[in-house]
PDB file with one MODEL, atoms N, CA, C and O in Angstrom:
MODEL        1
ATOM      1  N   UNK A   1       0.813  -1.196   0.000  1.00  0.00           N
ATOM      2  CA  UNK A   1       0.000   0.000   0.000  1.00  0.00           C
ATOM      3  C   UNK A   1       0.864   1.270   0.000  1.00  0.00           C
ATOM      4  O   UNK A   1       0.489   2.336  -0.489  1.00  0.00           O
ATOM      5  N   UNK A   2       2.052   1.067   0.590  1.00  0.00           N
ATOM      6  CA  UNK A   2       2.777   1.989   0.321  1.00  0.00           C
ATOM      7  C   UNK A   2       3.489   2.584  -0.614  1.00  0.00           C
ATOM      8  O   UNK A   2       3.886   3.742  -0.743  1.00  0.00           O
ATOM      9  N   UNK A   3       3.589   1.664  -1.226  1.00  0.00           N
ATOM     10  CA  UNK A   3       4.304   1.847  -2.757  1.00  0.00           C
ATOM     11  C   UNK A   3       3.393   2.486  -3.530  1.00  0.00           C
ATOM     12  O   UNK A   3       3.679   3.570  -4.037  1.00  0.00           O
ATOM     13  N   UNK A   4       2.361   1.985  -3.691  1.00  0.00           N
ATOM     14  CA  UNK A   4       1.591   3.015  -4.315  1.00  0.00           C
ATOM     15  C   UNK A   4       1.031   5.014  -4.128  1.00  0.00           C
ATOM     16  O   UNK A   4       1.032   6.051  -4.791  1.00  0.00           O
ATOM     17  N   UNK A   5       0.610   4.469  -2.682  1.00  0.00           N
ATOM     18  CA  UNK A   5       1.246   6.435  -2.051  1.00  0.00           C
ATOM     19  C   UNK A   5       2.029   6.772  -2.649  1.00  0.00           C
ATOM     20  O   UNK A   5       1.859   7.807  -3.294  1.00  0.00           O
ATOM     21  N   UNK A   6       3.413   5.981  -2.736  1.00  0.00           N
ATOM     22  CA  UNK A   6       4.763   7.262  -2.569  1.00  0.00           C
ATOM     23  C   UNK A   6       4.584   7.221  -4.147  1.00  0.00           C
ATOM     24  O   UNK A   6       4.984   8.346  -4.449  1.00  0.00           O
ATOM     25  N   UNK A   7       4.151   6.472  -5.570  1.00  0.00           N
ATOM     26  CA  UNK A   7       4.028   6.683  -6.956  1.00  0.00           C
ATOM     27  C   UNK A   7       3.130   7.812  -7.110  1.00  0.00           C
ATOM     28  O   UNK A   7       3.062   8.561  -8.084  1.00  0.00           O
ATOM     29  N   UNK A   8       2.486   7.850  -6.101  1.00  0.00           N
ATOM     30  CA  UNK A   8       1.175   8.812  -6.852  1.00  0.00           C
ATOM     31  C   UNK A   8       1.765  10.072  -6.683  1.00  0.00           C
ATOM     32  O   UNK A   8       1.733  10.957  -7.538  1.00  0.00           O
ATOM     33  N   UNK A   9       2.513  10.193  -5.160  1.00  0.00           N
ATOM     34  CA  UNK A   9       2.700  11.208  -4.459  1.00  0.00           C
ATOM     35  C   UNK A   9       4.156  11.771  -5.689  1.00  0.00           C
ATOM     36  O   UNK A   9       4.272  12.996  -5.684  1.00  0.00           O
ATOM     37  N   UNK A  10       4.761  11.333  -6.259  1.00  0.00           N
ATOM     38  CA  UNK A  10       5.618  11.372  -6.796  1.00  0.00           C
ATOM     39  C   UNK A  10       5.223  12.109  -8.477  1.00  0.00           C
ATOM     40  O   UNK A  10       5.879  12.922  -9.128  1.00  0.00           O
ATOM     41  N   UNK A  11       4.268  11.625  -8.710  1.00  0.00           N
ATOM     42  CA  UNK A  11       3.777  11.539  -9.771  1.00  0.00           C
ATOM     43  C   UNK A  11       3.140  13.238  -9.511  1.00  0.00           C
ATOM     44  O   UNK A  11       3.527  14.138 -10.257  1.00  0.00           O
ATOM     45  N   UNK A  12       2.450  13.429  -8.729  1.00  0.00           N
ATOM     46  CA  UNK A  12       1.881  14.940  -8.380  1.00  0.00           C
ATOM     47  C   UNK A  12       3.223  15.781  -8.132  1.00  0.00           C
ATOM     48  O   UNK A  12       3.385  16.757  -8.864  1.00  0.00           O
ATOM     49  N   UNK A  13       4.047  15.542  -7.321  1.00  0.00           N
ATOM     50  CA  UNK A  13       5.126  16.308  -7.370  1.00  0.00           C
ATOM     51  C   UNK A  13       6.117  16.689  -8.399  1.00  0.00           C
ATOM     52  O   UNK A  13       6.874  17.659  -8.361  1.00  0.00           O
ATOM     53  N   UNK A  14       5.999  15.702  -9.419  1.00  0.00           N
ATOM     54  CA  UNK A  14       6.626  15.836 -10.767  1.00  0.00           C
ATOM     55  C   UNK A  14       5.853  16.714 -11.815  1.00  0.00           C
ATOM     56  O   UNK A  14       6.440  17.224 -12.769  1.00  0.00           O
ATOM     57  N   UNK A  15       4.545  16.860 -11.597  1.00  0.00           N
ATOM     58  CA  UNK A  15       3.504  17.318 -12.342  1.00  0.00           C
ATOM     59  C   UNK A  15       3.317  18.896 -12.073  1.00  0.00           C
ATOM     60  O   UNK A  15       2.914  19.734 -12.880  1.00  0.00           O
ATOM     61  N   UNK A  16       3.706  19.087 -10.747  1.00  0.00           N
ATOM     62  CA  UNK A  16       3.459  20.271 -10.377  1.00  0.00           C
ATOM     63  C   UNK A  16       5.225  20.771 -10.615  1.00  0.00           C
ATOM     64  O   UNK A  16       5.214  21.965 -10.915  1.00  0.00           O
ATOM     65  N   UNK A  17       6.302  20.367 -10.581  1.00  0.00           N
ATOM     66  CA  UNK A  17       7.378  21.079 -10.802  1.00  0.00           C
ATOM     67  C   UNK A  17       7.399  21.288 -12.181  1.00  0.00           C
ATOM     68  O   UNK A  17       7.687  22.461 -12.419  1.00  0.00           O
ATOM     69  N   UNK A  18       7.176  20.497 -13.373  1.00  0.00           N
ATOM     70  CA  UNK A  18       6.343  20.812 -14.838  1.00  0.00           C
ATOM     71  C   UNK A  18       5.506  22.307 -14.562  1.00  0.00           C
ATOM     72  O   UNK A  18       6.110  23.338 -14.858  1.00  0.00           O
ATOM     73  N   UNK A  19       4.620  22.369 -14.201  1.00  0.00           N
ATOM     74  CA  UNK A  19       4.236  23.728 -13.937  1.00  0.00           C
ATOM     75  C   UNK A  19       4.605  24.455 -13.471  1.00  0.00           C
ATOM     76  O   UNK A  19       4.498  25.464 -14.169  1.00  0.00           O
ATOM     77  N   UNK A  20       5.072  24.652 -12.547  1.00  0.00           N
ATOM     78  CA  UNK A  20       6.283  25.474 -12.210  1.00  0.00           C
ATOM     79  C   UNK A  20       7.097  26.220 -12.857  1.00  0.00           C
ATOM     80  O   UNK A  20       7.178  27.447 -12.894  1.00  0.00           O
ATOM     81  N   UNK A  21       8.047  24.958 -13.662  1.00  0.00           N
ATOM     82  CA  UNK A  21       8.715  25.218 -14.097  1.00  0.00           C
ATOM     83  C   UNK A  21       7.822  25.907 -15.854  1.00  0.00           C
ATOM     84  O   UNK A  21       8.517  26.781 -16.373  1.00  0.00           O
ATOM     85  N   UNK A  22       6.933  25.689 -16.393  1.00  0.00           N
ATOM     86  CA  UNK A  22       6.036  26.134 -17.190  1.00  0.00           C
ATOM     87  C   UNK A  22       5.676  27.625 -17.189  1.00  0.00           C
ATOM     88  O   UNK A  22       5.571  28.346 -18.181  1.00  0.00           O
ATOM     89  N   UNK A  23       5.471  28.033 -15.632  1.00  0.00           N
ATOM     90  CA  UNK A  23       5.200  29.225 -15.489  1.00  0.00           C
ATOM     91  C   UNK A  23       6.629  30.157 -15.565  1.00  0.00           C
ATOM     92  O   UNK A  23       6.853  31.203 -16.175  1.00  0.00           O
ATOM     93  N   UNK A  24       7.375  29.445 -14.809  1.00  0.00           N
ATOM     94  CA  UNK A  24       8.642  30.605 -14.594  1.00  0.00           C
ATOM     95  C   UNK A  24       9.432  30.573 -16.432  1.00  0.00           C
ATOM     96  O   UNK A  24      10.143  31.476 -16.871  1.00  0.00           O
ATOM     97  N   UNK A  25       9.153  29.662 -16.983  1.00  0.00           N
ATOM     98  CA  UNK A  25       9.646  29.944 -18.517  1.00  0.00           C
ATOM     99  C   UNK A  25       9.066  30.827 -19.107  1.00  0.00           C
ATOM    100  O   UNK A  25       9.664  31.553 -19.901  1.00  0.00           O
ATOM    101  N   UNK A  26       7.277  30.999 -18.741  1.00  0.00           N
ATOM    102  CA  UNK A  26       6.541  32.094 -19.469  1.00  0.00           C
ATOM    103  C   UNK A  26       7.236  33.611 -18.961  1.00  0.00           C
ATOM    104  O   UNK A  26       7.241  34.558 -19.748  1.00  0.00           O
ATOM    105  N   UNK A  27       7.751  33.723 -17.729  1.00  0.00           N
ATOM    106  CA  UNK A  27       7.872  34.856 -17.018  1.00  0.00           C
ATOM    107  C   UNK A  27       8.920  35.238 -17.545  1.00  0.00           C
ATOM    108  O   UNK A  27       8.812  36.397 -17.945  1.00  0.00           O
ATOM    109  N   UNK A  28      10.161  34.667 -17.782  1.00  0.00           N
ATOM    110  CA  UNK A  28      11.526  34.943 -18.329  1.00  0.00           C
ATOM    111  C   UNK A  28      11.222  35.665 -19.822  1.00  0.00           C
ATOM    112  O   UNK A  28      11.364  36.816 -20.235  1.00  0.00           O
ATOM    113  N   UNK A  29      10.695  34.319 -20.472  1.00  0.00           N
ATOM    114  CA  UNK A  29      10.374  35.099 -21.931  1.00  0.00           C
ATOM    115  C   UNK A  29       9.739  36.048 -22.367  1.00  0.00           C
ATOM    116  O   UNK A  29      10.208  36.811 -23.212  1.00  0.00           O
ATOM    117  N   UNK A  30       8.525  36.167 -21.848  1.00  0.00           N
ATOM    118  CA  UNK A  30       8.318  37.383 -21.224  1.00  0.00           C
ATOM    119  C   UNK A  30       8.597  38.948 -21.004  1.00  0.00           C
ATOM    120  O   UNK A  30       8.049  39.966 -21.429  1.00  0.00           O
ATOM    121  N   UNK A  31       9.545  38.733 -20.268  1.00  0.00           N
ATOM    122  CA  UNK A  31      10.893  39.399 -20.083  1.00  0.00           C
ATOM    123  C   UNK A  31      12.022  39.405 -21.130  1.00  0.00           C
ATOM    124  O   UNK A  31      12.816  40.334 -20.988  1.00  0.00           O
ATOM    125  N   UNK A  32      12.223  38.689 -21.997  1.00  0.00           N
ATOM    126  CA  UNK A  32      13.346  38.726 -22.918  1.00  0.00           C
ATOM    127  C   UNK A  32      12.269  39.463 -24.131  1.00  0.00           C
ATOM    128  O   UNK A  32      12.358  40.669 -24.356  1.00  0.00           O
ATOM    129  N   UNK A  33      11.644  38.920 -24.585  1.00  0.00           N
ATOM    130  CA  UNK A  33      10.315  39.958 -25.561  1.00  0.00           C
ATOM    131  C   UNK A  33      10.383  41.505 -25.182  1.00  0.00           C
ATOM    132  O   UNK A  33      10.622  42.370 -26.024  1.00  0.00           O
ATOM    133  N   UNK A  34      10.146  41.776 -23.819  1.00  0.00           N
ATOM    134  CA  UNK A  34      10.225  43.155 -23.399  1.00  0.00           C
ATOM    135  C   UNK A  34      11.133  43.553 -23.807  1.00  0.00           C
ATOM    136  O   UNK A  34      11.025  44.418 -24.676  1.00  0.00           O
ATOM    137  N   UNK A  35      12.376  43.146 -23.407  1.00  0.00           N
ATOM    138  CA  UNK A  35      13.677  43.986 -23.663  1.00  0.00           C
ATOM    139  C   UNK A  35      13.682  43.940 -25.018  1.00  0.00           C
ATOM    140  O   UNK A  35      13.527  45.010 -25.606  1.00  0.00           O
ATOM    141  N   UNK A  36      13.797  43.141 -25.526  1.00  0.00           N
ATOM    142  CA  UNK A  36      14.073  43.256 -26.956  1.00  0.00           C
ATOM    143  C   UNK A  36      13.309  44.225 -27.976  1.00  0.00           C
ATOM    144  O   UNK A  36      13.867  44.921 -28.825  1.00  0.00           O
ATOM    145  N   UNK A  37      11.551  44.123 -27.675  1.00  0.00           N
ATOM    146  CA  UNK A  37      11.576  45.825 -28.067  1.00  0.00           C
ATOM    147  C   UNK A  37      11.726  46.788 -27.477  1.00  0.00           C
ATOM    148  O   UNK A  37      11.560  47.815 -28.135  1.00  0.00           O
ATOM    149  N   UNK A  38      12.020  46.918 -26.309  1.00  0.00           N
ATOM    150  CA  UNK A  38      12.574  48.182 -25.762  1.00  0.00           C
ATOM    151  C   UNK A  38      13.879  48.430 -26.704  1.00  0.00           C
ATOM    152  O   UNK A  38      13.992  49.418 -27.430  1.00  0.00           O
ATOM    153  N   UNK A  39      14.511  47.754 -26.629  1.00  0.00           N
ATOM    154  CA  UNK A  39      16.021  47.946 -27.508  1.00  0.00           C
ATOM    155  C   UNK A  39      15.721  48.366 -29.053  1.00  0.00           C
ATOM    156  O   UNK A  39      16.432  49.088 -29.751  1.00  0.00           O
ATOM    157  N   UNK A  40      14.542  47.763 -29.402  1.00  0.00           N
ATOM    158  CA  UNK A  40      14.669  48.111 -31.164  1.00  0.00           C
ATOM    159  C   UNK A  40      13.997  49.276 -31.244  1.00  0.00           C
ATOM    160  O   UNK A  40      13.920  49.868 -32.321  1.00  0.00           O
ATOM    161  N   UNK A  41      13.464  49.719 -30.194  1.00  0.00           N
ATOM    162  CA  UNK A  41      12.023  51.005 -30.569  1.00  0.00           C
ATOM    163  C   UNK A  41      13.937  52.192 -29.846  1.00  0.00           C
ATOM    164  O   UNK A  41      14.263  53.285 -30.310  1.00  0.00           O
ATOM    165  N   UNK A  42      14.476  51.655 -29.069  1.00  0.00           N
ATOM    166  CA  UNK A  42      15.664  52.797 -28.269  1.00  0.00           C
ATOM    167  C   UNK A  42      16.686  52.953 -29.914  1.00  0.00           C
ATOM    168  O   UNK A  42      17.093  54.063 -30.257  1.00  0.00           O
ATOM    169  N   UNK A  43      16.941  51.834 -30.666  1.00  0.00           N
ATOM    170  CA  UNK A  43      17.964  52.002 -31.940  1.00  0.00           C
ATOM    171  C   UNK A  43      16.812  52.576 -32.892  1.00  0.00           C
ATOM    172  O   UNK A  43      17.492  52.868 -33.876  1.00  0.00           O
ATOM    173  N   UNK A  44      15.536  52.911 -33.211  1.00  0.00           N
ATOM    174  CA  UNK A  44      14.988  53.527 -33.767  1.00  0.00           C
ATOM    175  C   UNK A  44      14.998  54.753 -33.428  1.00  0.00           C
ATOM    176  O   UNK A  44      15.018  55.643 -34.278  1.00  0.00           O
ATOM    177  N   UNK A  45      14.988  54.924 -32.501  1.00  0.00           N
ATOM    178  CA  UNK A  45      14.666  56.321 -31.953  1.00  0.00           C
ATOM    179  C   UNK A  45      16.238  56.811 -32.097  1.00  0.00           C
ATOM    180  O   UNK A  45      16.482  57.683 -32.932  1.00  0.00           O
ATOM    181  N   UNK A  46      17.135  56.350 -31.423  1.00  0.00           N
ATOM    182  CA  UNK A  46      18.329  56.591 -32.305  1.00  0.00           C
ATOM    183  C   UNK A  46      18.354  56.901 -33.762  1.00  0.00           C
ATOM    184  O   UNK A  46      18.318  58.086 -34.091  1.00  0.00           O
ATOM    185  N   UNK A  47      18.405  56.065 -34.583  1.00  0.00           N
ATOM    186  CA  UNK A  47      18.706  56.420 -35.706  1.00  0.00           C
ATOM    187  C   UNK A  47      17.662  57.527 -36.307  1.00  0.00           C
ATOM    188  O   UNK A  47      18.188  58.232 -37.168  1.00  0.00           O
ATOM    189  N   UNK A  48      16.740  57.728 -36.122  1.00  0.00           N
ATOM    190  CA  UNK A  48      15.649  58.690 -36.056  1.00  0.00           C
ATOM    191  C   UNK A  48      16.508  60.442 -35.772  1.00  0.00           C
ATOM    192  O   UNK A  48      16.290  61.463 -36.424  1.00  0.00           O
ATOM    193  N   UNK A  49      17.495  60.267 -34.582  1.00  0.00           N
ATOM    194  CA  UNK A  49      17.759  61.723 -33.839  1.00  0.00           C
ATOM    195  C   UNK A  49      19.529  61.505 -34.868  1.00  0.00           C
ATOM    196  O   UNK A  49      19.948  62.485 -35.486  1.00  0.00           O
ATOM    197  N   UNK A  50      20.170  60.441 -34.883  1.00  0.00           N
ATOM    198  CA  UNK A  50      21.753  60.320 -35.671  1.00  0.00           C
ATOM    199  C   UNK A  50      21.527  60.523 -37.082  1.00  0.00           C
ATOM    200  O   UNK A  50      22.259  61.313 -37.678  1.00  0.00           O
ATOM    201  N   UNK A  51      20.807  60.044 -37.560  1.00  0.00           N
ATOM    202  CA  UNK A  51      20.576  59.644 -39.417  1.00  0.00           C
ATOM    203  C   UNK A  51      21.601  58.210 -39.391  1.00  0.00           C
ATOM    204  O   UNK A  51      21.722  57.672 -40.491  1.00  0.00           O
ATOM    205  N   UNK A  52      22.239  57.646 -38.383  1.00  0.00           N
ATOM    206  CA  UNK A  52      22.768  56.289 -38.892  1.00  0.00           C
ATOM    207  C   UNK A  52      21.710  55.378 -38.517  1.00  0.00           C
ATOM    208  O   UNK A  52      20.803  55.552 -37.703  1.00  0.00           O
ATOM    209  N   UNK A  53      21.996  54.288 -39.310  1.00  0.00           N
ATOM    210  CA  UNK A  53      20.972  52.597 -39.436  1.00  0.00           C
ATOM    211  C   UNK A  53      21.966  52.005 -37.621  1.00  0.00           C
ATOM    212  O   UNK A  53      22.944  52.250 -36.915  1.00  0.00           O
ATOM    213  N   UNK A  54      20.902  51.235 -37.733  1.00  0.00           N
ATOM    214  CA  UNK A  54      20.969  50.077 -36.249  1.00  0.00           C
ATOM    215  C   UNK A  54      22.260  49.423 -36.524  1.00  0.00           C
ATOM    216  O   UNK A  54      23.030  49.238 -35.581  1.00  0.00           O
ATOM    217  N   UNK A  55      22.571  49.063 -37.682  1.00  0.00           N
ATOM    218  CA  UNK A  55      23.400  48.010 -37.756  1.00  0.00           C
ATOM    219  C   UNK A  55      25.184  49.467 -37.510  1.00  0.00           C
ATOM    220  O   UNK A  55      25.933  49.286 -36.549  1.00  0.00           O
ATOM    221  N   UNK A  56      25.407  50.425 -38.320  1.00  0.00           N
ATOM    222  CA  UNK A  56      25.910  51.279 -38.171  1.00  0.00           C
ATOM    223  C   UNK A  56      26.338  51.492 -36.893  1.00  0.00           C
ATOM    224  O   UNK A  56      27.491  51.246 -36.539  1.00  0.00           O
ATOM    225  N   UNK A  57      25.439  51.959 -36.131  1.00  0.00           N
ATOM    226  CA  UNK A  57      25.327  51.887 -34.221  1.00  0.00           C
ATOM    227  C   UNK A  57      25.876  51.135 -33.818  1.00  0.00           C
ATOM    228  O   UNK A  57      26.594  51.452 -32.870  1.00  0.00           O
ATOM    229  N   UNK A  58      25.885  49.910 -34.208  1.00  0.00           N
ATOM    230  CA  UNK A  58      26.417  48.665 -33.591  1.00  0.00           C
ATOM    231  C   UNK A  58      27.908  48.205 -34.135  1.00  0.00           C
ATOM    232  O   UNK A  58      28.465  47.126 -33.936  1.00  0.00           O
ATOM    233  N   UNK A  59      28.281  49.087 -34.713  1.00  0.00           N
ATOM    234  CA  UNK A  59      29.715  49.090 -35.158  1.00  0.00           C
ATOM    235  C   UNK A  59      30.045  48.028 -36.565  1.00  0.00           C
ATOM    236  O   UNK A  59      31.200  47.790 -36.917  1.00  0.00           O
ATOM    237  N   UNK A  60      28.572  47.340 -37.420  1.00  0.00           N
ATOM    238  CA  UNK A  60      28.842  46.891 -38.983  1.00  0.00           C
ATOM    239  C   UNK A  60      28.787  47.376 -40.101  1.00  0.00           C
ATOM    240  O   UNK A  60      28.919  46.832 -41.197  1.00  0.00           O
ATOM    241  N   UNK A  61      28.494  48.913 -39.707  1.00  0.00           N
ATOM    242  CA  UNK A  61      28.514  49.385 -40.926  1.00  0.00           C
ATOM    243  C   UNK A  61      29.334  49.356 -42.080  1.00  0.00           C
ATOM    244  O   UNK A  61      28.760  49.225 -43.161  1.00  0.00           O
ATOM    245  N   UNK A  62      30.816  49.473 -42.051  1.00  0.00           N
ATOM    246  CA  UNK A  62      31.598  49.047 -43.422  1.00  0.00           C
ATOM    247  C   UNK A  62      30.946  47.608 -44.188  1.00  0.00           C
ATOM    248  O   UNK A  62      30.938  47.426 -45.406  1.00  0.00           O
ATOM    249  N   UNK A  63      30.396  46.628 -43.123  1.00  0.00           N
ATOM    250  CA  UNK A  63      29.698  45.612 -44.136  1.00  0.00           C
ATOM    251  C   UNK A  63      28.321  45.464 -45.020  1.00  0.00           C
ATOM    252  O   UNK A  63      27.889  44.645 -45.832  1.00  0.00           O
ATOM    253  N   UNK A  64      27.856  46.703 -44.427  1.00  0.00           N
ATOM    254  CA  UNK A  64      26.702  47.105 -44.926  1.00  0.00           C
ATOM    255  C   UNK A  64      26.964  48.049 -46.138  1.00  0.00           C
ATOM    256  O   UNK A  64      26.161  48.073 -47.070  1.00  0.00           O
ATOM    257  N   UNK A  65      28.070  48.820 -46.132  1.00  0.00           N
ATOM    258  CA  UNK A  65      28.510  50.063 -47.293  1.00  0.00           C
ATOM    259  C   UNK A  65      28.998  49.424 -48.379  1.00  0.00           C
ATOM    260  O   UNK A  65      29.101  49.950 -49.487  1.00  0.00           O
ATOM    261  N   UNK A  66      29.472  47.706 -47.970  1.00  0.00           N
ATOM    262  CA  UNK A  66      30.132  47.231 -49.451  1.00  0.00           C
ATOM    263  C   UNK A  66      31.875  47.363 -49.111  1.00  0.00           C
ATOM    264  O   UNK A  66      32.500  46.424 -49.604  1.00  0.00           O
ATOM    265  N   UNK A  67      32.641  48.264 -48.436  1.00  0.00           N
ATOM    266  CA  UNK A  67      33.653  48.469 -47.963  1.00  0.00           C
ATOM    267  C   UNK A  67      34.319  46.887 -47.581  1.00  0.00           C
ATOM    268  O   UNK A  67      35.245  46.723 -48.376  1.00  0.00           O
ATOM    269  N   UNK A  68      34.219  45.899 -46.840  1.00  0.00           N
ATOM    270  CA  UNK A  68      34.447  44.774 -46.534  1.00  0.00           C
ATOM    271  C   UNK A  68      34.623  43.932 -47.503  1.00  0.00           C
ATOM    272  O   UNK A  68      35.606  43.291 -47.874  1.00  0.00           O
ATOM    273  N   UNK A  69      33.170  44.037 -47.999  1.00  0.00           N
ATOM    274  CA  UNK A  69      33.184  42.820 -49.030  1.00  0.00           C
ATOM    275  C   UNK A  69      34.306  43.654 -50.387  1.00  0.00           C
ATOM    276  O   UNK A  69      35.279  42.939 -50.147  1.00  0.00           O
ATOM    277  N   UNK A  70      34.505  44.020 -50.843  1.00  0.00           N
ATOM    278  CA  UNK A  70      34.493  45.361 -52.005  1.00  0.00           C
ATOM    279  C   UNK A  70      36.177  45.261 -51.766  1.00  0.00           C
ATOM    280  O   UNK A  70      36.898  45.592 -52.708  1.00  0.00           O
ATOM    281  N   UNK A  71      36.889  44.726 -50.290  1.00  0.00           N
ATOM    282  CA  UNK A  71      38.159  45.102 -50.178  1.00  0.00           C
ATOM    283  C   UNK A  71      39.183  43.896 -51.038  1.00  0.00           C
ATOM    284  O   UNK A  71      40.212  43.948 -51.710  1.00  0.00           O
ATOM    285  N   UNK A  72      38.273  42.863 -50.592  1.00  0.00           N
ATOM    286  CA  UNK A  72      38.758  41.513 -50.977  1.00  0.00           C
ATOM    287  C   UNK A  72      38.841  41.016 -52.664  1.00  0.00           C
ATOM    288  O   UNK A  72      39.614  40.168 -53.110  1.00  0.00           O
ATOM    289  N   UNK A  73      37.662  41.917 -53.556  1.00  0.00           N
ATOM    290  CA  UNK A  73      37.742  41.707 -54.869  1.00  0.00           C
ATOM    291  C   UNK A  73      37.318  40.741 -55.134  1.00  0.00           C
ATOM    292  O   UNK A  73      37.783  40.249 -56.162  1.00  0.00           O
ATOM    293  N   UNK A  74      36.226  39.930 -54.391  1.00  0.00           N
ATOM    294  CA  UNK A  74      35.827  38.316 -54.360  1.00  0.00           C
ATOM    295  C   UNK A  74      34.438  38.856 -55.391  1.00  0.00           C
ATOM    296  O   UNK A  74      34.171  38.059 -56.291  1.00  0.00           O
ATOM    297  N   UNK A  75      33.940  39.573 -55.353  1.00  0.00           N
ATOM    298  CA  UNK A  75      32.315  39.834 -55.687  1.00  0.00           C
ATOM    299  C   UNK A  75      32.605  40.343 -56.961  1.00  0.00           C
ATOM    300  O   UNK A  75      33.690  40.781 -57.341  1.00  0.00           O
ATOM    301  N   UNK A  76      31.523  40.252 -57.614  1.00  0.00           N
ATOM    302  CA  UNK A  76      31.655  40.826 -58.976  1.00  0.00           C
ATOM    303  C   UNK A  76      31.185  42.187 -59.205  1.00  0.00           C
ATOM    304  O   UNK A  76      31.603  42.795 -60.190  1.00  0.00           O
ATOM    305  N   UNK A  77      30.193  42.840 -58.236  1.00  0.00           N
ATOM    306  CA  UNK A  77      30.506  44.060 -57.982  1.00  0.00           C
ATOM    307  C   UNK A  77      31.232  44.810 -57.954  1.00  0.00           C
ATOM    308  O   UNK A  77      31.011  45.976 -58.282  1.00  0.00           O
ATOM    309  N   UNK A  78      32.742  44.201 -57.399  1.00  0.00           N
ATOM    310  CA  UNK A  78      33.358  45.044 -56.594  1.00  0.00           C
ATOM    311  C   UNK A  78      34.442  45.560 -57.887  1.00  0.00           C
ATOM    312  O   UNK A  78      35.294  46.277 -57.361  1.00  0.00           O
ATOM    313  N   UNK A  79      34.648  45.458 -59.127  1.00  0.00           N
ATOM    314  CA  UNK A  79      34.972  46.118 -59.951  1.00  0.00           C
ATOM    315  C   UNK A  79      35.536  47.278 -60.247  1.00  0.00           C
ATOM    316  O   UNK A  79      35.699  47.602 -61.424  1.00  0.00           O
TER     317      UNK A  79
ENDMDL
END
């Protein structure tokens, strides 16, 4: 009779750390969603008040201008 208690009891305790753990994943992500448009609406609003692009800001711009690729002579562009 006991064996069966401690399965069930086991079985609920596993079920409920699943939820648990269910909820605190919603809460994090959540949280990572937030930030992340906070950050893209803050590099908009940036580039909005600079005239530079997000990627610029973030220090890729020569790969965005063609400069990078363009140095190497690999592209047929780069002419």
């Amino acid at each position: 009779m006991t064996n069966s208690t401690t399965s069930g009891d086991k079985w609920f305790q596993d079920a409920a750390a699943a939820q648990i753990h269910m909820e605190q994943l919603k809460s994090v992500e959540r949280f990572n969603g937030r930030a992340a448009m906070l950050g893209f609406v803050i590099g908009v609003i940036t580039e909005g008040l600079t005239g530079q692009g997000i990627i610029h800001q973030i220090g890729l711009g020569p790969l965005v201008d063609g400069y990078a690729a363009c140095s190497t002579a690999l592209l047929p562009f780069c002419g």
